[in-house]
N, C-alpha and C positions, 0 to 999 in steps of 0.2 A: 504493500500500500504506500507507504514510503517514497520508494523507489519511486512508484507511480507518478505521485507527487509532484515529489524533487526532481526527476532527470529525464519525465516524458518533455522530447524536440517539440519546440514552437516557433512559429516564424518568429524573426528576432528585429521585425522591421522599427516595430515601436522604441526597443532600444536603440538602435540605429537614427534614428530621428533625433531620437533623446540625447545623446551625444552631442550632435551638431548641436542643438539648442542650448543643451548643456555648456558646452566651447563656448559658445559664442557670449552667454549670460556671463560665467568667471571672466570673459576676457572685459567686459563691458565692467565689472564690478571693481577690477584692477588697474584699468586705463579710468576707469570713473573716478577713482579715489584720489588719482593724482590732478584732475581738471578740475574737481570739486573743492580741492584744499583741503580733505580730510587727512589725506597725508603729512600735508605740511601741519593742522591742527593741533595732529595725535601724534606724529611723530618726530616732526622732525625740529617744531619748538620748543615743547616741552621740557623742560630738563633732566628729566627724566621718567621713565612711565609707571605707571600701575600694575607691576606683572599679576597675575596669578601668581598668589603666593608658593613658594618652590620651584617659583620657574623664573627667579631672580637673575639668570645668568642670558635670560633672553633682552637684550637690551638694542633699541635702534641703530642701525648703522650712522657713524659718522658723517657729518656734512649734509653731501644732495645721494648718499647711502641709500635711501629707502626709494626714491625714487626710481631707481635702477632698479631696485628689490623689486616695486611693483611692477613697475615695467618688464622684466624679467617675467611677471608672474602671470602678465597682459599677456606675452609670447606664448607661454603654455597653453594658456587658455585656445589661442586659436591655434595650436599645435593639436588640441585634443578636439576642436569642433573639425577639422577637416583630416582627422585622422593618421597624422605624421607619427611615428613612433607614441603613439595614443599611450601603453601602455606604461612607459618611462615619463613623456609627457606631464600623464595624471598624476604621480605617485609624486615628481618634480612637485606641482601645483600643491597637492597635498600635505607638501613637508614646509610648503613656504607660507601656505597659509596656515596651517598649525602653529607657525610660528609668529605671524601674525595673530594671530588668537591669544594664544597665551604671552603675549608678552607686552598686554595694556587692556584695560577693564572702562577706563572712561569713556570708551564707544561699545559698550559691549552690550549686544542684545541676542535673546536666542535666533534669529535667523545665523546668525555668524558660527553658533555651536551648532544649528542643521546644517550649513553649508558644510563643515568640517566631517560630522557623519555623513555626507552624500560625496564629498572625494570622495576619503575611506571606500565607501560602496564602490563607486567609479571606476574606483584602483584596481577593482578586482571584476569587474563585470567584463563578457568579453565586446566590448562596442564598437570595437576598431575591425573586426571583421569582415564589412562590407562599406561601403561608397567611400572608402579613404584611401590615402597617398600610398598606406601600408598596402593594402592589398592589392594596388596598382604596382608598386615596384615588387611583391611576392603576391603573385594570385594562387599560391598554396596556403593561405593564410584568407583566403574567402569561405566563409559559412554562410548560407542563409537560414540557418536555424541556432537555438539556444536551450538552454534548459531550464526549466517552467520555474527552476529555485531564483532567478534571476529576477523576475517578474514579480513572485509571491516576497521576496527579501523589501521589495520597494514598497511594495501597499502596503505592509505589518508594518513597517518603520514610519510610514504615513498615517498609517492608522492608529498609532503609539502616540505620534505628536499632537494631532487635533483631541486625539481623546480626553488628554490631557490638557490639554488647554481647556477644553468647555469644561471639566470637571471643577477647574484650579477659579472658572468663573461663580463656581456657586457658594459664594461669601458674602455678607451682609451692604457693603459699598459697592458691590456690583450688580446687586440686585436691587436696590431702592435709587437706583442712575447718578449717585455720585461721581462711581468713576469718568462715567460717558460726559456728565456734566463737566467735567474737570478737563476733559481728553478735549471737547470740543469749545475751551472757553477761549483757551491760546489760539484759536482757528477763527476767531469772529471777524480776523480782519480779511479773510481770503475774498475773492472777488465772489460775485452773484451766489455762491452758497453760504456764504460766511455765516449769515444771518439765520440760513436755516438750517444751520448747522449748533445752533443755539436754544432750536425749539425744545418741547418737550416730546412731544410725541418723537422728535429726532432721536432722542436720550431712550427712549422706552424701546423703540427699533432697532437700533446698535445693541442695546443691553440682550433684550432676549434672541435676535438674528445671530450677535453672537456666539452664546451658547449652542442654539442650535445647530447653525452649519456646523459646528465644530464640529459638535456631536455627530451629526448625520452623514457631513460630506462623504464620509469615503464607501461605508453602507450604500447611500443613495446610487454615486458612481459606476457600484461593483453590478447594481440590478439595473436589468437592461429598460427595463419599462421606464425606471423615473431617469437613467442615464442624461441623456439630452439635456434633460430641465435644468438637473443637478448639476450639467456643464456650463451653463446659460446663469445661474444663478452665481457661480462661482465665479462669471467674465466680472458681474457687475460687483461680488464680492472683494476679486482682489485688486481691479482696477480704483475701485473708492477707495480700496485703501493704502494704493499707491498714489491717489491723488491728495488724499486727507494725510499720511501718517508720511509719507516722502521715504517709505523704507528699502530704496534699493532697489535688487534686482529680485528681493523674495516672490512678490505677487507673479512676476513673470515665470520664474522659477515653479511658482504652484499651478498653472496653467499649463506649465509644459508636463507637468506630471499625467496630464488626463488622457495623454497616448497611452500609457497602461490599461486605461479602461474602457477605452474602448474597442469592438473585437477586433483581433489581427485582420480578420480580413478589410474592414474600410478603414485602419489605419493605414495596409499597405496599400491598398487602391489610391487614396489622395494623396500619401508622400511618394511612394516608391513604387508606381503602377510597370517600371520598366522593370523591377527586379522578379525573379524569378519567384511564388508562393511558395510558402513550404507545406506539405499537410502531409507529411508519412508519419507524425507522431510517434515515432521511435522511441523507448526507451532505452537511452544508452547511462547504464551507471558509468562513472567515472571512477580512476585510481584515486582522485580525492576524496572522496566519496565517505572515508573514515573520520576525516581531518574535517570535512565541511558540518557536519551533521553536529558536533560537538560545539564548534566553531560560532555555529549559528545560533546556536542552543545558549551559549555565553553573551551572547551577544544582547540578544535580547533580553534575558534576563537581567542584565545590566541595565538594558533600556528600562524596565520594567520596576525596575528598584529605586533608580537614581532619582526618578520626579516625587517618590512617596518619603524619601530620606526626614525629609523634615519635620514631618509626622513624631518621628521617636527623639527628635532635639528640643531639648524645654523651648518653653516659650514662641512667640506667635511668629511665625517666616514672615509674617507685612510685618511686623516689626525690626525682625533682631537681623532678616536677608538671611540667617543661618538656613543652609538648604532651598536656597532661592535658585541660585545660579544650575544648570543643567536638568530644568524642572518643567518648562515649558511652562512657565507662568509668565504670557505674555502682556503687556498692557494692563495689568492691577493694579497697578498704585503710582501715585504721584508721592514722589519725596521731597518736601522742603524745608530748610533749618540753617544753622548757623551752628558754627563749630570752632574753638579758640582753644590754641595750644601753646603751651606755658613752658618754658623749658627753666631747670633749677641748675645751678652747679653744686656738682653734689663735696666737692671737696674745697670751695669758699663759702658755705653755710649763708648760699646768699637768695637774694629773695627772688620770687619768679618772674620771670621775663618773660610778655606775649611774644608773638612768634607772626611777625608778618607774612601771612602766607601768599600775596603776591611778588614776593620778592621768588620765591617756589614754584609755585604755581600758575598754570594755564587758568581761563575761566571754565572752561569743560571741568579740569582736574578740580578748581576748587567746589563747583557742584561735587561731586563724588566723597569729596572730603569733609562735607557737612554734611553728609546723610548715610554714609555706608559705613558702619563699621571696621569692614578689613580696608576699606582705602585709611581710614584714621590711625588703625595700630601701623598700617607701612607706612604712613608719612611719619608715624613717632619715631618709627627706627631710623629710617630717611636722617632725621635731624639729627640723631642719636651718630650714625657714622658721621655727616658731615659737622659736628664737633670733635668726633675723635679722630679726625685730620687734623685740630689744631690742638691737641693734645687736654681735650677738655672733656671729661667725661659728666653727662647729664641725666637729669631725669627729665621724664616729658609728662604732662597732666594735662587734663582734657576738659576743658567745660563745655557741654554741648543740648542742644535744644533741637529736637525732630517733630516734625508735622507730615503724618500718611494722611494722605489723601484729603488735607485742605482741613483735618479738626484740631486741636488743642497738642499744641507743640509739648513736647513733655524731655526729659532726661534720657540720652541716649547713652551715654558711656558715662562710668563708676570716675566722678572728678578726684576722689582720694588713690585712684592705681596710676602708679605710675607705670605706664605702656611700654618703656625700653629694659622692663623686668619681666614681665608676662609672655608667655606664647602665643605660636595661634593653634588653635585646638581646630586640626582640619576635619573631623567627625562628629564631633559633639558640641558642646554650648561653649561659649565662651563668657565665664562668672562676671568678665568686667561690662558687660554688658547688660544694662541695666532690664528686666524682664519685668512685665506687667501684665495682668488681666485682660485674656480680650473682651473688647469690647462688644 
């Protein structure tokens, strides 16, 4: 049964498609970032960034460094849409945007931790098989089939992220349209919707359309009768919300996904009507066959784990962020606050000194640093090394004030610890952080 599953041949046109679109989206995301200034923003002013914590040794390249990185990264991208050595290509892409990922948090939103899980996938899917440079200069290297684990690995990993998303929606500020209210107040100035972007019935629409698609999109997709609709609802879903939220290349990205769902045969008729169908549906196991099954098995259970983590860490995830990140809790909360950092010398018994943090800090970074937690403990350390270059060892103290989602700002960090003695606890609570009641 298994077997059946996993390794009966399917025409492979849908992937094939997806590729190119694929390419062509990371190359659009990596040539975008340097036209747009997010390069220059996030990396190349700042004086230094926000890693993920333990991944301190990932730091911006010097000068016009990152530029080139991206641009480098621009190249792959359209290496892998028209199929040039696809397979090195990808994993290239894969290793350079992991490293982009982890090595700065003040642009960090989950599309950036899917696009990392859809390399990864990428890397190992076979996509380069047909309409590319590879199988032009080696045509022993042309397939027009795949195997159905290929196909089924992309919906379960789709149908992991929105699940979770609509679920992560069913919280008390997302339900009575604070958040939408909040989402859509920074937006009153946009031209001819601005305004009705302000309504209420707008707030009650976003709130519950939300959840639902979430929920249903991929269900809806997979059955053939509501398919269409469920394609049509999704054009105007992710387009609004690349008009409204301005997130990149995601919405395009989740549109290209809907060549899986719909059947191989009018996926190949409209993209690929010159190539050859496949329909002998062959079961051929593979010699990985041992390695993948495990393989997939870890994988998703990982998926499966890592959005419910903050379940068993005290205190509230809209609060503390502990088990926020790799969670698919998109768009819940608005964070705003103020945050002042006091540094003491610990061996002239001398009194505390604020801590200009423009003198440090980007404005992107100093948002981050009023309201996140782990951006607070690294900038304590931050300051902590750059006095002990001048041979001056300190303590650092924290006075800080957070507002989720626009009510009564309250005590976010313990103002008596001092941060450049403490750790950071990467799986459980962290006690300098101040824990309250939800509300």
């Amino acid at each position: 049964m298994i077997n059946r599953w996993l390794f009966t041949q399917i025409d492979n046109s849908a992937l094939i498609i997806f590729r190119v679109f694929f390419g062509f989206l990371i190359a659009a995301e990596s040539f975008g970032a340097i036209l747009t200034g997010w390069v220059r923003r996030t990396l190349v002013e700042p004086q230094f960034t926000f890693n993920f914590i333990g991944f301190e040794f990932l730091q911006p390249l010097p000068g016009n460094g990152m530029y080139f990185y991206f641009a480098l990264m621009g190249i792959f991208g359209i290496f892998v849409m028209i199929g040039f050595k696809y397979r090195w290509s990808m994993i290239a892409y894969t290793i350079l945007w992991a490293g982009v990922y982890y090595m700065q948090k003040s642009s960090y939103n989950n599309h950036y931790y899917l696009l990392l899980l859809l390399c990864i996938l990428m890397s190992t899917l076979p996509a380069g098989n047909y309409f590319s440079i590879d199988v032009k200069r080696n045509p022993a290297l042309k397939k027009i089939s795949m195997p159905r684990w290929c196909v089924l690995f992309i919906i379960i990993q789709l149908w992991i992220v929105y699940t979770y998303a609509s679920v992560a929606k069913l919280y008390p500020d997302w339900l009575d349209y604070t958040v939408a209210r909040n989402l859509m107040l920074s937006r009153a100035d946009y031209p001819i919707v601005g305004s009705i972007l302000q309504k209420h019935w707008t707030h009650v629409s976003i709130t519950y359309f939300g959840i639902l698609f979430d929920l249903l999109i991929i269900p809806l997709l997979l059955w053939r009768r509501t398919r269409l609709a469920a394609f049509c609802i999704s054009i105007f879903f992710h387009l609004f919300n690349s008009f409204v939220f301005q997130i990149g290349i995601f919405p395009y990205l989740s549109l290209a996904f809907s060549v899986f769902f719909f059947s191989k045969e009018r996926i190949h008729k409209i993209f690929m009507p010159k190539k050859e169908f496949y329909t002998d549906n062959e079961i051929i196991v593979p010699s990985y066959r041992k390695f993948l099954i495990p393989a997939l098995s870890i994988w998703f259970l990982i998926q499966l784990a890592l959005p419910i983590r903050h379940w068993f860490i005290p205190g509230d995830v809209l609060w503390t962020e502990e088990g926020h990140k790799l969670s698919w809790r998109m768009m819940l909360r608005g964070r705003s606050g103020h945050t002042n950092f006091y540094i003491e010398f610990k061996d002239e018994n001398s009194k505390r000194i604020r801590v200009d943090k423009n003198q440090y800090l980007s404005k992107k970074q100093r948002r981050i640093v009023n309201t996140k937690p782990d951006a607070i403990w690294q900038f304590a350390q931050f300051l902590k090394k750059e006095h002990k270059k001048q041979g001056k060892d300190i303590a650092v103290y924290v006075k800080s004030r957070v507002s989720v989602n626009g009510k009564k700002s309250r005590v976010l960090i313990d103002p008596d610890v001092d941060l450049t003695s403490v750790g950071w606890n990467y799986f459980t609570t962290n006690p300098w952080v101040i824990k309250y009641d939800k509300e």
